[in-house]
C-alpha positions as CSV (number, residue, x, y, z in Angstrom):
1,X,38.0,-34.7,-0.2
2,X,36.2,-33.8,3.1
3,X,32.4,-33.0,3.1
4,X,30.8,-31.3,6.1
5,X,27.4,-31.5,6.7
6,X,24.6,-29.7,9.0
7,X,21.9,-32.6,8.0
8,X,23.5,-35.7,7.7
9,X,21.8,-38.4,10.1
10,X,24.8,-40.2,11.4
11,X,23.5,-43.7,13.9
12,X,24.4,-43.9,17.3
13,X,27.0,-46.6,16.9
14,X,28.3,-44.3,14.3
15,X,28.9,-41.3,16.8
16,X,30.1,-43.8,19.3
17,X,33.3,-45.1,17.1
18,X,34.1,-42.0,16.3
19,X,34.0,-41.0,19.9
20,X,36.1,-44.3,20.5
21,X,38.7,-43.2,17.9
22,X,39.2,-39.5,17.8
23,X,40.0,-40.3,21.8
24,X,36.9,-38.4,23.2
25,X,36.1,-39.5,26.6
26,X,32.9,-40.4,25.9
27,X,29.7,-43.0,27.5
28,X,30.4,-44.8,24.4
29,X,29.0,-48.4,25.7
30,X,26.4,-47.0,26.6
31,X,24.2,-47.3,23.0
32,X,21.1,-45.2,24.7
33,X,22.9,-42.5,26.3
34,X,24.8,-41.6,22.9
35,X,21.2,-42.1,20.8
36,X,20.2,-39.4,23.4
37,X,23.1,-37.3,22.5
38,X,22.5,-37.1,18.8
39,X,18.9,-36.9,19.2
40,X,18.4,-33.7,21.9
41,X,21.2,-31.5,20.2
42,X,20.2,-28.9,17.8
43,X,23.0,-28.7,15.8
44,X,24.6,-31.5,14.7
45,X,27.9,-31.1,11.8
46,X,29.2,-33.4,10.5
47,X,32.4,-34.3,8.3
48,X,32.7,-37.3,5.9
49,X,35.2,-39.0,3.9
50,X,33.0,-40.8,1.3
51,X,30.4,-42.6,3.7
52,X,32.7,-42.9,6.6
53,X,32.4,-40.0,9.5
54,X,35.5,-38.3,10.0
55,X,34.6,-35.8,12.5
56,X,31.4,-34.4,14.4
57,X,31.0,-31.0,16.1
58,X,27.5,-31.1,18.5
59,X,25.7,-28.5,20.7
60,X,22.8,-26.4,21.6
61,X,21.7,-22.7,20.6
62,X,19.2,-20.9,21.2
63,X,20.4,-19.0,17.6
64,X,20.1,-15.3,19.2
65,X,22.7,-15.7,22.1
66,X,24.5,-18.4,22.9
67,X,26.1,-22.0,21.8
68,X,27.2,-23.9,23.5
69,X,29.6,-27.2,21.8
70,X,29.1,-30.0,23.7
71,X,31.5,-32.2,21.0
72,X,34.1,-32.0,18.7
73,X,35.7,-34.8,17.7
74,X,37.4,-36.0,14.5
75,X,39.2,-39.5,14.0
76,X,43.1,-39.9,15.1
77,X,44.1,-40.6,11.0
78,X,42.5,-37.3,10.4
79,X,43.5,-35.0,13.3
80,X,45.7,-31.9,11.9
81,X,44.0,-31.4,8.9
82,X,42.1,-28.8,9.9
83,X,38.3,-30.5,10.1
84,X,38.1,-29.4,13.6
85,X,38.3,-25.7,13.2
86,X,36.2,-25.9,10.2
87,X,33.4,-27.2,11.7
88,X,33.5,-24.9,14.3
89,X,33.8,-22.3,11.6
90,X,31.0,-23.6,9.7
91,X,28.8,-23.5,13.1
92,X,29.7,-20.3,13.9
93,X,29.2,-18.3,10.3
94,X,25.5,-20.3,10.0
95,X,24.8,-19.0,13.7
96,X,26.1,-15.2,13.2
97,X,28.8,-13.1,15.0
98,X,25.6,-12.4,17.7
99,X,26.1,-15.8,18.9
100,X,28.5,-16.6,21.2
101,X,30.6,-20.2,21.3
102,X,30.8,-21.6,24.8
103,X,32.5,-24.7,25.5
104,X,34.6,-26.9,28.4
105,X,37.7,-27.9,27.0
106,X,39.4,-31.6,28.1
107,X,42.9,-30.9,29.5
108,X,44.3,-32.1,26.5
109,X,42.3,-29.7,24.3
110,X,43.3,-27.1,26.3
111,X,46.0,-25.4,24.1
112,X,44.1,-26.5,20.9
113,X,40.8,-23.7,21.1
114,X,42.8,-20.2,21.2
115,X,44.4,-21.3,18.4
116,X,41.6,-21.3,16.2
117,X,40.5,-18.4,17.9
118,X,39.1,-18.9,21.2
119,X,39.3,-16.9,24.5
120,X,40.1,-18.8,27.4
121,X,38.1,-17.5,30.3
122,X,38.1,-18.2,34.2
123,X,34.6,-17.4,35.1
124,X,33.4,-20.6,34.0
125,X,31.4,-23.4,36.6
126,X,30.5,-27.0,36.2
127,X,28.4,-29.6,38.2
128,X,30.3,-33.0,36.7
129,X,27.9,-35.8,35.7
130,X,28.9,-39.2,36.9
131,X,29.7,-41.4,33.8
């Protein structure tokens, strides 16, 4: 059985494989960067399968407006089981229907958000980051 989490402390080495093996393009050598990552993001869900992480959805809110998910990854054995859009549920019902989920999907996520319910929009903009 799956348990989610909103408190869990998960290590950076942790997030990293995960990263590594959900297929998230990720700075996942980069130890410091992803210690960063966990650290500097206000919300933080987790799911576990006994003591192993399974799947992680991360972002920031300012809990009145806005959220935006900056993650979501779960682990290739357990992709298609639904983990992903619970998560996301999970986020969503603690924030409130006032809040809004923002997020940039990779182009192989693309078709995966308006399935669990997510309007694509076209007035997005982005400054990429070098890796």
């Amino acid at each position: 059985m799956i348990i989610y989490s909103a408190t869990a402390v998960i290590s950076p080495k942790q997030l990293a494989d995960l990263f590594d093996d959900s297929g998230i393009k990720r700075p996942t050598a980069d130890i410091n960067r992803i210690k960063r990552m966990i650290n500097n993001a206000n919300l933080l869900y987790t799911a576990w399968d006994n003591d192993m992480l399974v799947g992680v959805a991360r972002g920031f809110s300012d809990e009145a407006y806005c959220c935006y998910l900056s993650d979501l990854a779960v682990k290739k054995d357990y992709q298609k089981q639904g983990i992903g859009r619970k998560l996301i549920k999970k986020i969503h019902r603690d924030l409130g229907s006032t809040v809004s989920l923002v997020l940039a999907a990779a182009p192989s996520a693309v078709g995966y958000y308006p399935k669990i319910g997510f309007e694509q929009i076209d007035s997005g903009f982005k400054r990429p980051r070098k890796y």
